[in-house]
C-alpha positions as CSV (number, residue, x, y, z in Angstrom):
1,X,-13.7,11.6,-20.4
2,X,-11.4,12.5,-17.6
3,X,-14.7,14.5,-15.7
4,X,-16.8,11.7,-16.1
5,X,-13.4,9.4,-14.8
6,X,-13.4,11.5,-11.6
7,X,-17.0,12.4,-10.7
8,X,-17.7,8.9,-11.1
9,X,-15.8,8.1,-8.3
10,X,-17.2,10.5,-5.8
11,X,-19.4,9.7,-3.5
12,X,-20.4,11.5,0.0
13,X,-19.7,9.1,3.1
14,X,-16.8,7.9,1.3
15,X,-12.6,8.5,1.2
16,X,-11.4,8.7,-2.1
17,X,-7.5,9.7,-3.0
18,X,-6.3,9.8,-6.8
19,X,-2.7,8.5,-7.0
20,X,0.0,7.1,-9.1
21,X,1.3,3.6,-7.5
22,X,4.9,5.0,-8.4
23,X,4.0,8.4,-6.7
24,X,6.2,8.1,-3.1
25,X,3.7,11.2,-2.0
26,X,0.7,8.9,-3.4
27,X,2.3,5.8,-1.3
28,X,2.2,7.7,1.6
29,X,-1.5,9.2,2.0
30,X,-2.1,5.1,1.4
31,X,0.1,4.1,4.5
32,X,-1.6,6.5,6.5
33,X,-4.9,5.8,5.8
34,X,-4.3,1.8,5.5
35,X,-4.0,2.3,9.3
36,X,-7.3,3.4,10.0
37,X,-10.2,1.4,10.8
38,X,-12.5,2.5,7.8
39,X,-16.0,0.8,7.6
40,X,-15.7,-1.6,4.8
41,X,-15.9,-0.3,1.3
42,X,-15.3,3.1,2.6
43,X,-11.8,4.3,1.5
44,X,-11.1,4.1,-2.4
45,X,-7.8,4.5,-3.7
46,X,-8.2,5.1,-7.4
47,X,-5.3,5.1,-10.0
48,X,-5.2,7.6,-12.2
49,X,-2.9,5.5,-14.7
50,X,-5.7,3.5,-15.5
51,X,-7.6,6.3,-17.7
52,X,-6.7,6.7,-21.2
53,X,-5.3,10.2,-20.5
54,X,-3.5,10.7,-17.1
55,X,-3.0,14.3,-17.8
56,X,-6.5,15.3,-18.7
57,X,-7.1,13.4,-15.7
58,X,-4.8,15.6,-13.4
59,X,-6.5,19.5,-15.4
60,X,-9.7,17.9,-14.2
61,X,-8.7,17.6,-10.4
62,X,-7.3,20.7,-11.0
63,X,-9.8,22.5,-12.2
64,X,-12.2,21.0,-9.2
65,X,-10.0,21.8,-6.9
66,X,-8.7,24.9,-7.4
67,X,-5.1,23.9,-6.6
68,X,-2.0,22.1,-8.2
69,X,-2.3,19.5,-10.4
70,X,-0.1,17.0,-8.2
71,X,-1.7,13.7,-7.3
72,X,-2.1,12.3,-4.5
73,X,-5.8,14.2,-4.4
74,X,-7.7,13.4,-1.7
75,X,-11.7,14.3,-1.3
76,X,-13.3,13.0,2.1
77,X,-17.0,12.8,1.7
78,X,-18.6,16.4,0.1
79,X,-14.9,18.1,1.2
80,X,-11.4,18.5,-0.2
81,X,-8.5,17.6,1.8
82,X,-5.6,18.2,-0.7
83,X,-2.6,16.2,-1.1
84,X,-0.3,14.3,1.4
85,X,1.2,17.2,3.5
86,X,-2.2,18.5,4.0
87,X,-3.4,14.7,5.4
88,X,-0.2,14.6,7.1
89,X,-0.9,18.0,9.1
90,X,-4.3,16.6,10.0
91,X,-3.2,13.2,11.6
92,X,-1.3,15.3,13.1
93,X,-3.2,17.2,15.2
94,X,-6.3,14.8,15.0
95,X,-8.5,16.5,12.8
96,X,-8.3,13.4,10.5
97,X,-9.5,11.4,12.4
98,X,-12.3,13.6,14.1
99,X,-13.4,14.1,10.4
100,X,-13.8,10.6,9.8
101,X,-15.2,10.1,12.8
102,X,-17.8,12.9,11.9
103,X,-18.8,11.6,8.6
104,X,-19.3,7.8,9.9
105,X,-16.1,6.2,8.3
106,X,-14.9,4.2,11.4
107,X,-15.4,1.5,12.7
């Protein structure tokens, strides 16, 4: 159930971050990519609270993943970025935005 909750949600060409809305880490990886001129339909935030099991939900993403079970999880077209520090760091130095750029996001 929890695979079939996540792999049914990605899709190359397309942003999608797992998150709790009460998450503060999960708020904001939202905020910054809110701000971003995504091609409409694009960028998917998609809460994990709405599964029947939010944990087997978070051992799925990590078992995908390879890394922690935290949430926010973010997957940019075929890649992995990681959580909210990891997006952070990339705004940062404007390798979020070249990404998006390079998989045909923006605007």
């Amino acid at each position: 159930m929890a695979q079939q909750f996540v792999n049914s949600r990605l899709h190359p060409g397309m942003v999608f971050v797992f998150i709790k809305p009460t998450c503060p880490y999960c708020r904001e990886a939202q905020k910054i990519l809110c701000q971003l001129p995504f091609k409409q339909g694009l960028l998917e935030f998609v809460n994990i609270t709405a599964s029947n099991d939010i944990y087997a939900v978070q051992d799925y993403l990590q078992q995908l993943t390879e890394e922690a079970r935290t949430i926010a999880q973010v997957f940019m077209g075929n890649g992995y970025i990681n959580g909210c520090s990891h997006l952070i760091i990339m705004q940062e130095n404007g390798e979020l935005l070249k990404w998006l750029a390079d998989m045909g996001a923006l605007q």
